[in-house]
VOMI-356213 format. One record per residue (C-alpha): residue number from 1; residue in one letter; x negated, y, z negated. Coordinates in steps of 0.02 Angstrom, whole numbers, plus 50000, padded with zeros to 5 digits. Layout:
<nodes>
  num  residuo   east  north     up
  NUM        a      X      Y      Z
...
</nodes>
This chain:
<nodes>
  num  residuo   east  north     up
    1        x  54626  47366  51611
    2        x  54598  47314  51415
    3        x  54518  47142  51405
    4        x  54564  47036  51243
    5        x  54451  47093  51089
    6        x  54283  47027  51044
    7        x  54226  47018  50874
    8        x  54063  46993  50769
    9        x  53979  47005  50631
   10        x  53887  47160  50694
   11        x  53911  47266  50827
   12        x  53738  47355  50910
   13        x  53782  47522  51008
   14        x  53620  47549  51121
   15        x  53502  47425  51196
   16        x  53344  47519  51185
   17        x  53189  47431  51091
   18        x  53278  47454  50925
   19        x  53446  47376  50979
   20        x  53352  47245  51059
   21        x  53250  47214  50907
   22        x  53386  47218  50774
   23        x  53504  47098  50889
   24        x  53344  46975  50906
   25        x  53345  46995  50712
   26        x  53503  46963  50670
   27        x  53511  46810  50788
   28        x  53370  46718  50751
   29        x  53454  46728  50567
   30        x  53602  46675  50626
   31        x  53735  46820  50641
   32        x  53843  46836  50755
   33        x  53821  47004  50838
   34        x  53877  47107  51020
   35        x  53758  47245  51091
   36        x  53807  47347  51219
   37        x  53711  47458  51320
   38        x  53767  47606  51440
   39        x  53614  47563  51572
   40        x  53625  47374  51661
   41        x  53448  47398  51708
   42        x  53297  47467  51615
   43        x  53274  47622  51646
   44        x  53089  47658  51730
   45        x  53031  47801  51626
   46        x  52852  47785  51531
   47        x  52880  47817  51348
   48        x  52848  47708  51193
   49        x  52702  47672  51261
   50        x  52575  47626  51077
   51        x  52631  47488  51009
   52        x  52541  47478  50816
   53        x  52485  47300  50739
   54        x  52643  47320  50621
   55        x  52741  47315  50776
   56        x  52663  47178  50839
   57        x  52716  47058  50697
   58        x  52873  47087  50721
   59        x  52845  47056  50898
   60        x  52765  46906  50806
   61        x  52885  46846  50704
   62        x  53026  46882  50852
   63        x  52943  46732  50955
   64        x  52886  46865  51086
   65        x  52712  46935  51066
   66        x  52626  46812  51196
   67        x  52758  46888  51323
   68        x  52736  47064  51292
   69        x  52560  47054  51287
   70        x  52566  46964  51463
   71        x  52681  47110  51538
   72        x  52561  47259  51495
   73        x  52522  47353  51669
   74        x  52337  47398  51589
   75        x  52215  47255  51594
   76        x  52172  47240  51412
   77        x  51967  47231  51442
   78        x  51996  47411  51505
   79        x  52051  47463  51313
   80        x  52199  47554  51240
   81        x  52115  47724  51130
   82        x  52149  47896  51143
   83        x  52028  48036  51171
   84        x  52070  48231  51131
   85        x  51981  48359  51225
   86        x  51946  48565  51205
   87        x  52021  48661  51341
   88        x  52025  48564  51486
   89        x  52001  48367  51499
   90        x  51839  48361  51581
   91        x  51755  48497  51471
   92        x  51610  48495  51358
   93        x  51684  48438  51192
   94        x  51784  48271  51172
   95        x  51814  48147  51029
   96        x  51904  48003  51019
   97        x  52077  47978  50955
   98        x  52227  47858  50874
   99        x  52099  47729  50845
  100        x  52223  47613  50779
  101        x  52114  47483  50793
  102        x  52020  47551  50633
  103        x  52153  47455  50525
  104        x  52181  47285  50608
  105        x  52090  47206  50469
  106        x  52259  47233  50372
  107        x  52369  47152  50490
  108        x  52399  46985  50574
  109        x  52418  47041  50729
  110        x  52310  47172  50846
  111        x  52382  47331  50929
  112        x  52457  47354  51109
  113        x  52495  47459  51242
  114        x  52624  47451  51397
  115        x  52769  47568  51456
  116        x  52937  47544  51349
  117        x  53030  47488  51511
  118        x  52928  47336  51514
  119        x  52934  47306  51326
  120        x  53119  47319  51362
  121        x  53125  47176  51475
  122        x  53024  47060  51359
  123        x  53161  47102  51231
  124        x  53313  47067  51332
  125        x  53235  46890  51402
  126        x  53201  46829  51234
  127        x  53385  46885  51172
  128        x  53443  46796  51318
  129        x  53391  46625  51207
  130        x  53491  46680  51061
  131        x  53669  46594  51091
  132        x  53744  46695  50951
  133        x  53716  46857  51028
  134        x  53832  46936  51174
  135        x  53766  47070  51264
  136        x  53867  47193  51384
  137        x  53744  47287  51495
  138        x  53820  47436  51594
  139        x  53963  47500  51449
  140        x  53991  47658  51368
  141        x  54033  47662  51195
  142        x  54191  47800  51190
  143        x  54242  47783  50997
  144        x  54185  47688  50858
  145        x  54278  47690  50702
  146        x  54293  47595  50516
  147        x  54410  47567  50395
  148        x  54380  47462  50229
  149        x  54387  47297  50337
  150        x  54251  47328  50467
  151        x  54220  47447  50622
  152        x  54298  47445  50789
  153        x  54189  47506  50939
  154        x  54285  47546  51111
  155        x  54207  47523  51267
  156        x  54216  47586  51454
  157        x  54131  47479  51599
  158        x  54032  47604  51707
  159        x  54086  47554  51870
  160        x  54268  47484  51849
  161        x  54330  47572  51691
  162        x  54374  47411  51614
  163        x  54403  47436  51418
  164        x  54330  47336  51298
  165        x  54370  47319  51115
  166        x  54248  47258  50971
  167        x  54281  47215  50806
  168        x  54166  47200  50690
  169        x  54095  47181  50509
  170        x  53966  47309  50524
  171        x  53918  47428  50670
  172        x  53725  47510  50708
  173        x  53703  47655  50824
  174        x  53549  47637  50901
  175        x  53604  47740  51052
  176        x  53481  47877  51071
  177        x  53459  48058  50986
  178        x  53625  48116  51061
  179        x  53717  47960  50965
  180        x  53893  47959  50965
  181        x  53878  47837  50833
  182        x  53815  47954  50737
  183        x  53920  48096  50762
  184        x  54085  47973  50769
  185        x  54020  47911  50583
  186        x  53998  48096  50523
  187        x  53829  48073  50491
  188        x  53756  48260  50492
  189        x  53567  48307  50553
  190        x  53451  48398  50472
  191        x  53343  48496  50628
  192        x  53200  48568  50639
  193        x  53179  48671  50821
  194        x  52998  48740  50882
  195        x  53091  48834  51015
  196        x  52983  48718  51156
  197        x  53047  48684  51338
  198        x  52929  48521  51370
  199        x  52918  48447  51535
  200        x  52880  48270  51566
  201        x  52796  48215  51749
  202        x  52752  48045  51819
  203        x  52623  48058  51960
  204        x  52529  47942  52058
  205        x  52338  47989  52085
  206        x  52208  47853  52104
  207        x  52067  48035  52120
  208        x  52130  48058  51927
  209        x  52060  47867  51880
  210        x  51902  47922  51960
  211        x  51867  48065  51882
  212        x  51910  47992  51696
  213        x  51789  47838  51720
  214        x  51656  47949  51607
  215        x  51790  47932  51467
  216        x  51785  47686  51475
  217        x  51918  47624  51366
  218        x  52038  47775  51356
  219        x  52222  47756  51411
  220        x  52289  47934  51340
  221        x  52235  48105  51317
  222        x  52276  48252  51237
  223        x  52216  48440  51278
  224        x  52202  48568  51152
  225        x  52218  48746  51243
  226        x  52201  48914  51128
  227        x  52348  48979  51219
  228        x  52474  48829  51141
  229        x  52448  48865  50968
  230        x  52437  48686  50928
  231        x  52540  48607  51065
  232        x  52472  48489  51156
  233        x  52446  48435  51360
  234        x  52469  48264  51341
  235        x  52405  48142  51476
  236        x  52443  47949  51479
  237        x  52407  47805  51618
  238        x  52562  47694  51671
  239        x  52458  47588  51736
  240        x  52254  47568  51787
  241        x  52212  47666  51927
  242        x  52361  47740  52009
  243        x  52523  47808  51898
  244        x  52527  47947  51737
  245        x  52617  48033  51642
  246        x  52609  48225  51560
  247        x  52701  48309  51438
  248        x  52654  48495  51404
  249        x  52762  48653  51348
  250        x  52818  48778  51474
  251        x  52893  48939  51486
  252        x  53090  48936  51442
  253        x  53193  48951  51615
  254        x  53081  48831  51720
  255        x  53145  48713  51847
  256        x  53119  48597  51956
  257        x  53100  48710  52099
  258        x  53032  48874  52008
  259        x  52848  48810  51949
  260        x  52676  48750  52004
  261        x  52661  48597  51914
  262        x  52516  48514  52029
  263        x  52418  48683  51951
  264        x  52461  48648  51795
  265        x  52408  48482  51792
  266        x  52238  48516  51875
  267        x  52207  48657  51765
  268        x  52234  48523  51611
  269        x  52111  48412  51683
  270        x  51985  48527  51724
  271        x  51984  48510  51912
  272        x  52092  48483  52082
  273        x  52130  48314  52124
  274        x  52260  48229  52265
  275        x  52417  48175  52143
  276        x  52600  48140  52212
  277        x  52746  48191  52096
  278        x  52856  48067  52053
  279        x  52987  48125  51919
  280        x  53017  48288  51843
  281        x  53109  48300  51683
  282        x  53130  48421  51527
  283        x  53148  48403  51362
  284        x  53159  48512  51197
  285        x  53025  48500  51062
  286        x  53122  48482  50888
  287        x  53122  48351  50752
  288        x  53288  48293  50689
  289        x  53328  48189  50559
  290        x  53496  48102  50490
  291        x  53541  48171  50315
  292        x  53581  47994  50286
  293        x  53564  47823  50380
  294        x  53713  47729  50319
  295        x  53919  47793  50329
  296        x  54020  47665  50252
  297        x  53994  47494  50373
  298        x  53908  47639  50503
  299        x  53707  47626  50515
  300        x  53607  47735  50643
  301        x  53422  47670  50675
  302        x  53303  47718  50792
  303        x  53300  47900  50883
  304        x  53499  47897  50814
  305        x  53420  47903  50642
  306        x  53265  48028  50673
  307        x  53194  48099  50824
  308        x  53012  48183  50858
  309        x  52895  48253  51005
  310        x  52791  48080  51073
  311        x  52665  48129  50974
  312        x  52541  47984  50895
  313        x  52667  47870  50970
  314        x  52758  47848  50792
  315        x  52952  47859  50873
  316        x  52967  47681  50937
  317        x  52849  47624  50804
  318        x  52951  47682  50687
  319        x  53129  47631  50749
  320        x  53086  47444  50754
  321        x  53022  47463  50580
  322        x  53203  47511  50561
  323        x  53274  47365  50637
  324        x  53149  47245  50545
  325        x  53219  47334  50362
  326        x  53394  47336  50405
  327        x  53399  47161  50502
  328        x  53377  47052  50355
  329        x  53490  47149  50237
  330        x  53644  47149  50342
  331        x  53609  46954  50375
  332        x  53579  46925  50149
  333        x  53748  47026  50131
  334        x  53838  46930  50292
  335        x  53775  46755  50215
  336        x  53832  46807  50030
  337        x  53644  46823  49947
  338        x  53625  47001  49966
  339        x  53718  47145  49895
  340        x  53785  47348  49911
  341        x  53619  47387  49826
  342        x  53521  47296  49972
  343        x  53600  47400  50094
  344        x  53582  47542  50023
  345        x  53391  47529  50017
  346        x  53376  47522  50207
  347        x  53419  47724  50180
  348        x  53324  47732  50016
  349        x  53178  47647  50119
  350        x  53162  47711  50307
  351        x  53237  47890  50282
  352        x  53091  47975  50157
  353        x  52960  47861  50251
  354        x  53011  47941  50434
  355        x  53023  48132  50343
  356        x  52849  48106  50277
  357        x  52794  48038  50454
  358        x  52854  48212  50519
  359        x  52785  48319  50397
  360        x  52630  48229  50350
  361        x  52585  48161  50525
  362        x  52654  48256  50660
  363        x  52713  48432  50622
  364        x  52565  48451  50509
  365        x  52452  48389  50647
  366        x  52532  48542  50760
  367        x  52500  48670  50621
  368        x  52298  48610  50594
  369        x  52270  48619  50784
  370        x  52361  48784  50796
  371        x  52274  48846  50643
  372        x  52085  48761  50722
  373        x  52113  48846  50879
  374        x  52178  49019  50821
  375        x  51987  49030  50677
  376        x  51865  48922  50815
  377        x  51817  48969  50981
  378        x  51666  48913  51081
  379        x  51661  49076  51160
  380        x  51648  49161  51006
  381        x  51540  49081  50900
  382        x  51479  48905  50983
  383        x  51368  48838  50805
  384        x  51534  48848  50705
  385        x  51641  48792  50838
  386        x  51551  48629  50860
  387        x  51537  48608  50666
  388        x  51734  48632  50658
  389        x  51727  48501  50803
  390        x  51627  48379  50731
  391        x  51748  48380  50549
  392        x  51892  48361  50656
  393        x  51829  48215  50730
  394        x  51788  48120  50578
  395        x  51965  48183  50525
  396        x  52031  48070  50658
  397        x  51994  47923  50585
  398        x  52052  47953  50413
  399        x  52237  47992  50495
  400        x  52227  47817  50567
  401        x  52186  47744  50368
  402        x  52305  47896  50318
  403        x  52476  47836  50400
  404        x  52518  47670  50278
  405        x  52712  47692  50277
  406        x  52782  47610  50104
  407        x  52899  47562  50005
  408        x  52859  47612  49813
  409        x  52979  47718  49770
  410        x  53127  47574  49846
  411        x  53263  47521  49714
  412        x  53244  47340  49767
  413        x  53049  47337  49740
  414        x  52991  47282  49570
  415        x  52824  47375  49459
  416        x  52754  47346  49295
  417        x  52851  47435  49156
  418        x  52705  47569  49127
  419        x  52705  47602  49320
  420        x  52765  47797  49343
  421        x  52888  47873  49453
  422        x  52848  47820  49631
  423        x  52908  47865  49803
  424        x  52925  47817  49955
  425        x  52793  47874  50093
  426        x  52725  47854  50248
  427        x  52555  47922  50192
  428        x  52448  47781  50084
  429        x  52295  47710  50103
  430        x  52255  47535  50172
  431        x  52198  47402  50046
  432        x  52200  47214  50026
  433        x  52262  47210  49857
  434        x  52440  47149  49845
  435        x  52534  47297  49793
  436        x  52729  47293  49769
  437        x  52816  47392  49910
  438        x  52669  47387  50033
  439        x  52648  47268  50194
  440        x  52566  47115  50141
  441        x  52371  47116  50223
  442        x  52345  46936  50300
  443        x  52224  46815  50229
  444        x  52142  46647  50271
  445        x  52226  46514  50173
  446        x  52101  46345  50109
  447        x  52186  46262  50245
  448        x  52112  46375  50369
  449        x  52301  46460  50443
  450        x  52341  46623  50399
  451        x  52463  46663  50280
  452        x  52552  46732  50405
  453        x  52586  46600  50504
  454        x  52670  46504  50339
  455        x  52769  46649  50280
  456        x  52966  46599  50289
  457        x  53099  46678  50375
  458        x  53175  46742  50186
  459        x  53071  46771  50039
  460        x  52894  46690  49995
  461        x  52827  46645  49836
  462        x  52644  46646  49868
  463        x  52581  46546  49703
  464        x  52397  46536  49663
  465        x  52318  46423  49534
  466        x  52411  46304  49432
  467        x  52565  46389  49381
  468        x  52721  46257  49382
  469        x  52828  46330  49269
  470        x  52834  46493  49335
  471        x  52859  46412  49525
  472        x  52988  46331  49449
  473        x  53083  46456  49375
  474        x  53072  46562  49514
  475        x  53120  46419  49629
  476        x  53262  46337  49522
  477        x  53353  46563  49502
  478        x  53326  46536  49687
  479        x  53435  46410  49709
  480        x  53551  46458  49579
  481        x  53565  46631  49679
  482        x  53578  46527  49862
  483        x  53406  46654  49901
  484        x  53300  46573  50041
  485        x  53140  46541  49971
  486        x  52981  46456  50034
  487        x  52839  46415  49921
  488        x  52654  46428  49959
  489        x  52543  46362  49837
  490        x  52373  46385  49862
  491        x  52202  46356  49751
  492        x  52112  46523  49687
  493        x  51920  46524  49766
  494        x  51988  46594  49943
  495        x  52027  46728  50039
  496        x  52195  46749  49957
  497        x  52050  46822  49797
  498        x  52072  46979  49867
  499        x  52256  46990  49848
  500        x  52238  47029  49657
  501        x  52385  46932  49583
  502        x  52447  46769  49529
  503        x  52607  46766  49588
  504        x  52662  46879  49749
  505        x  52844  46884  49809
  506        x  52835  46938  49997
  507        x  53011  46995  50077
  508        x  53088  46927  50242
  509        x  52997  47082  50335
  510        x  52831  47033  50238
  511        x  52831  47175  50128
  512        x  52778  47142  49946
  513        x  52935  47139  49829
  514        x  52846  47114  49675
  515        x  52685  47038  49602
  516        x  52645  46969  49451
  517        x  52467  46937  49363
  518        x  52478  46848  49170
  519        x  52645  46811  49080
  520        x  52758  46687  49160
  521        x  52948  46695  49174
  522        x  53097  46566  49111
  523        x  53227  46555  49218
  524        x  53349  46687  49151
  525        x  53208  46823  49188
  526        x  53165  46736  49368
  527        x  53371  46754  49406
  528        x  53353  46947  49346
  529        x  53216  46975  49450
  530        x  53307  46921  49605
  531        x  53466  47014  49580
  532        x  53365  47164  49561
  533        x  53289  47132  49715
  534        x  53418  47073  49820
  535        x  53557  47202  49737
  536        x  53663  47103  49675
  537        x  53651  47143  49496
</nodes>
């Protein structure tokens, strides 16, 4: 049986974190949007885990952070680092790992930890508030198609077969590497295969808790073995005390039924220990990305857009950075403020950000372990082991400051005219400064509030000194251009010092769209500015 059509504004295919994210988005602006979502019920499997600081502004700024941070299944005096370990876990040489916490200074909000099936069911509670958003748990998307007028998406109930169709203005697949969004849209992948059969376990063992107590604070580990080449066994807790998880390679052709995977998980650790298996699945190690983001009125975000091994925990990370970037543009377009330009960033943006993510983060952290453990070997020669050791330690940290995704190189961010050609990166460096295409760092405003927590929900124009005229201008090509705009003024002699600029225009996902230091603007320059950033010049 076909029901009568729906329609919206946008339609979401796939109700993962990113589909959750971008219809929170989108309806706390004010579209009207549909997600659907093959599974009624979150699924229970413990991925997504490492939630950055980034993330948790939008978390933040989503009216949900004091709710996820309630539902984490780790008590947070226990701690949320990483640890990497030589040959087994419990051998002689350790150092620690993923200390995000290294850059909370730049951030408003601190880093978290909890499986993605809970973060899940924050996500669908608080888009349960949003009356402009209709969700349809337990539907397949079968076809999704466009035309010059909008996209239609056509969906099968899971247990009755009932057809559903949706029309709408705009359509996101956010349904998983294997996206039929994606392939439906004729969006092609570029992939990259490492010929890898991983398996992923969940065990219970409350002996494995015991034996990591000489490692407080810890929540994940990874094992570097000589005999991986750079691959990693990959250890994180579900919860304290009782259930894990383990991803490792194995040989191609194993089952289920044909391997010893209680050996292989006490040969990781170093030891035997009682442990109960309670899921075994597979997966292949390869990164893929989309050769483009956008098709016409067809966006892919999330794992439809790029997918990676969970390594550094930069997958869901990254794909509700996606939904952030893309969120606000669909809304300025929908509400007439924004432009084709606009949209076209979100490619222009996320797509070279997430490529340097996989070759300046994760496949190149593969090929230095492989290339560490194939020249070092404590057998060998123990002095120069330990001193390779030692560098790679202090190596961690500066791949925590190292990882800075940006926007410079964006066609909607604004530079000086001497600035040179810039891209966009997710390798940077961490500063204060208010630089244009980078995530504003918070400061403490006279008042004693954060400048976070006055930010608007479109752009800010963070003013500081006496400057009317060029408030003005900028506020009266606002209007003119129907732009939301909030103003923060604020004296110079604070915090705000270390931001480096008069003037600072901060987008709706509180990145910096332009900044601005001695000459002030009329009004004909102010209205240029904003067309250029919004794309509709």
């Amino acid at each position: 049986m076909t029901t009568t059509p729906l329609t919206a504004d946008v339609v979401i295919v796939g109700g993962g974190p990113v589909g959750l994210g971008l219809a929170i988005e989108l309806g706390q602006r004010g579209i009207r949007c549909i997600l659907t979502e093959r599974y009624a019920q979150t699924q229970p499997i413990p991925r997504g885990q490492n939630l950055t600081q980034r993330t948790m502004e939008h978390f933040h700024f989503w009216g949900a952070e004091k709710e996820l941070r309630a539902a984490r299944t780790i008590p947070p005096e226990y701690g949320i680092g990483g640890l990497t370990a030589y040959g087994t876990l419990l051998g002689d040489y350790s150092y620690d790992w993923l200390q995000r916490e290294l850059v909370k200074p730049f951030y408003f909000t601190a880093n978290e930890r909890l499986p993605q099936y809970e973060t899940e069911k924050v996500l669908r509670q608080r888009l349960a508030m949003l009356p402009n958003v209709q969700t349809l748990f337990g539907w397949d998307a079968q076809t999704i198609t466009q035309d010059d007028q909008g996209t239609t998406v056509t969906l099968t109930e899971r247990n009755t077969q009932q057809t559903q169709v949706i029309h709408a203005s705009y359509a996101v697949g956010c349904d998983g590497s294997r996206s039929k969004t994606r392939e439906q849209a004729g969006i092609t992948q570029t992939l990259s295969d490492h010929d890898r059969l991983m398996v992923l376990l969940v065990f219970e063992s409350q002996e494995l808790h015991e034996l990591l107590t000489r490692f407080p604070g810890k929540s994940f580990y990874n094992v570097l073995h000589p005999e991986l080449k750079g691959y990693w066994k990959f250890f994180g807790r579900v919860d304290l005390g009782n259930t894990w998880f383990f991803h490792a390679p194995v040989p191609l052709g194993t089952t289920k039924d044909n391997f010893d995977f209680k050996a292989m998980l006490h040969e990781a650790v170093g030891a035997e220990f009682a442990l109960e298996l309670q899921r075994v699945g597979f997966w292949d190690l390869r990164f893929a990305l989309a050769d483009t983001y956008r098709a016409g009125r067809v966006f892919v975000a999330g794992d439809a857009a790029h997918s990676h091994p969970p390594y550094g925990g930069y997958g869901v990370n990254s794909g509700l950075e996606d939904a952030r970037n893309l969120g606000w543009k669909l809304a300025a377009v929908l509400q007439g403020w924004g432009g084709e330009a606009l949209l076209n960033s979100y490619d222009a943006e996320r797509r070279p950000v997430f490529a340097s993510t996989i070759q300046d983060f994760i496949a190149k952290s593969i090929e230095t372990d492989g290339d560490f453990l194939a020249h070092f070997d404590p057998e060998q020669d123990k002095a120069a082991f330990e001193a390779a050791w030692q560098e790679r330690s202090q190596g961690a940290v500066g791949e925590v400051h190292a990882f800075e995704p940006n926007y410079e190189g964006s066609p909607v961010v604004r530079h000086g005219a001497d600035t040179p050609a810039l891209v966009c990166s997710a390798k940077g460096s961490h500063q204060f400064k208010a630089r244009a295409g980078h995530h504003l760092a918070p400061a403490t405003l006279s008042s004693g509030k954060n400048v976070y927590e006055v930010l608007g929900t479109g752009f800010t124009l963070l003013s500081f000194g006496e400057q009317p005229s060029q408030v003005q201008a900028m506020v009266d090509a606002a209007a003119a251009l129907h732009i939301p705009l909030t103003v923060v003024q604020e004296p110079t002699g604070s915090e705000t010092d270390r931001y480096e600029a008069a003037t600072i225009l901060v987008r709706p996902d509180q990145f910096v769209a332009w900044t601005h230091q001695d000459t002030p603007m009329d009004a004909a320059q102010a209205q240029q500015l904003l067309r250029s950033i919004t794309g509709t010049r």
